[in-house]
N, C-alpha and C positions, 0 to 999 in steps of 0.2 A: 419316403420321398417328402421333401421338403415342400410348402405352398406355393413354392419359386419353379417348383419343377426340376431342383436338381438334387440331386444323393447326397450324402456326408459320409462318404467313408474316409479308408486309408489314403483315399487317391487325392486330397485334397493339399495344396502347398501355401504354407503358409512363410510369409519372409524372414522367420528368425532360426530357419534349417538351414546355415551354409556353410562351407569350407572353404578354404584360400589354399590351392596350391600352385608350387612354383616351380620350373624347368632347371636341372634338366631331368631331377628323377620324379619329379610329380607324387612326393608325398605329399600327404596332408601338412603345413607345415604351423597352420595358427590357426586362432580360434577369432574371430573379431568380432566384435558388438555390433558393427556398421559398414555396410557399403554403402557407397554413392557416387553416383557421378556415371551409371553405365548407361551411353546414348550415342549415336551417332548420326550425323545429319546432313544430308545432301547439299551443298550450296548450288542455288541455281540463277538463274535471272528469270528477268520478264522482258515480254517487247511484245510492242504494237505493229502489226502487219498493215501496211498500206492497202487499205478496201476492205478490212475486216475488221469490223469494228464493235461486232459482238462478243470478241474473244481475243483473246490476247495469247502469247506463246510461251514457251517455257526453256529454257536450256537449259541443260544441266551441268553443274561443274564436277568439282573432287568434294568426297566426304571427308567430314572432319568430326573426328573426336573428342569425346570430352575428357578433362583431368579425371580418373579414378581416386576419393580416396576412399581407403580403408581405414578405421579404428578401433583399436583394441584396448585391453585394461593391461598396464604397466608389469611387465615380468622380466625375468632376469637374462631371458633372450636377448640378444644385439642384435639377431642377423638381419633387421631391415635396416636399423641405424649403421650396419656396415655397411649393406650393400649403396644406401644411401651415399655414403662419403668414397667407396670406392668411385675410381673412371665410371661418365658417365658411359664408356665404352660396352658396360654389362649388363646390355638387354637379355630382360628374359619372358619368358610365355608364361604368363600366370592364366590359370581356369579357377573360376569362380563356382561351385557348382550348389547346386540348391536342391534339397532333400523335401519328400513330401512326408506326412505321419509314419510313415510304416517305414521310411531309413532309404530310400528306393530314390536316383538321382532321378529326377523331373528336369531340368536343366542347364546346360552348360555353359557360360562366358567366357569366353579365352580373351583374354587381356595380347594383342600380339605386340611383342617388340615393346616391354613396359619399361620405362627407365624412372626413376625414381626423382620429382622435381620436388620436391615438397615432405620435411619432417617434423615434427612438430610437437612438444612435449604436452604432458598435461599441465593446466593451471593451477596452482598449489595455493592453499589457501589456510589457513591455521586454526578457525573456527568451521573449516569447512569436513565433509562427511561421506562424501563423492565419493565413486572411485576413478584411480589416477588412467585418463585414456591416451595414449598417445596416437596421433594420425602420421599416416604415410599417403603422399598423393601420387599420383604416378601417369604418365605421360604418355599413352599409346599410339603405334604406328598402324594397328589394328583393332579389329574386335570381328567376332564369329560367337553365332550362337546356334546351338545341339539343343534338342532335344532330351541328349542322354548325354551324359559323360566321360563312357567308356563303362557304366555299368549297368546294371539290368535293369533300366528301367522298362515300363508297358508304357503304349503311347493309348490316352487317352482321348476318345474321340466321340464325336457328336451322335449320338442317336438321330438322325432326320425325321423319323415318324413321330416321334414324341416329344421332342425339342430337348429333352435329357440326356445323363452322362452317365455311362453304367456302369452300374457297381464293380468295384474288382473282387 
């Protein structure tokens, strides 16, 4: 045990464990460098109630999503730059999923209803050493997040009497 009070095993997730896959057969389909952009946020209002004057109200509206992009390092794959230029007619369910040390899904973001607004090449440079990453940003009608992914992950949970997280 750690002087923080919590364990370092396999059950630990760190953010550079993930996969990108895409519907309808949900293989594993790329390897990306970077996500970003997964968040979703309630818009609401406020108002003042007449007599109450110590607190104020809330409504609530529709959630809204943010742009996903993903980026990868340049390979000989097309199929986002297709899907990209095909109709934006061709949503699909992408899940996000995220692996802890030991290979075991912790995880799961589904992208719902992702349409692809945004493609973006790498910056090429002649003195430059980089490697070449291209972004795809992508537009959702949804998001849902798992625990697990559809694989075997354990759910990890609080010990109450000790304030720790037990070992697997």
């Amino acid at each position: 045990m750690t002087s923080n009070g919590f364990t370092r095993s396999a059950s630990y997730v760190t953010t550079n464990h993930f996969y990108v896959e895409m519907s309808p057969d949900s293989t594993i389909v790329a390897c990306f460098t970077e996500c970003t952009g997964l968040s979703a946020k309630v818009n609401y209002e406020t108002y003042l109630e007449g007599g109450n004057n110590d607190q104020q109200k809330i409504l609530l509206g529709h959630t809204t999503f943010s742009e996903v992009t993903l980026k990868r390092g340049v390979t000989e794959d097309l199929s986002f730059w297709n899907w990209f230029t095909a109709t934006t007619s061709r949503r699909r369910n992408i899940r996000i999923l995220l692996f802890n040390q030991a290979g075991e899904t912790r995880q799961c973001w589904t992208l719902i209803g992702a349409i692809p607004v945004n493609w973006q090449a790498p910056s090429l440079q002649a003195d430059g050493n980089a490697v070449a990453i291209e972004e795809l940003s992508l537009a959702i009608e949804g998001l849902t997040v798992a625990t697990t992914g559809g694989g075997a992950a354990t759910v990890v949970t609080r010990d109450t009497s000790n304030g720790s997280f037990p070992s697997s």
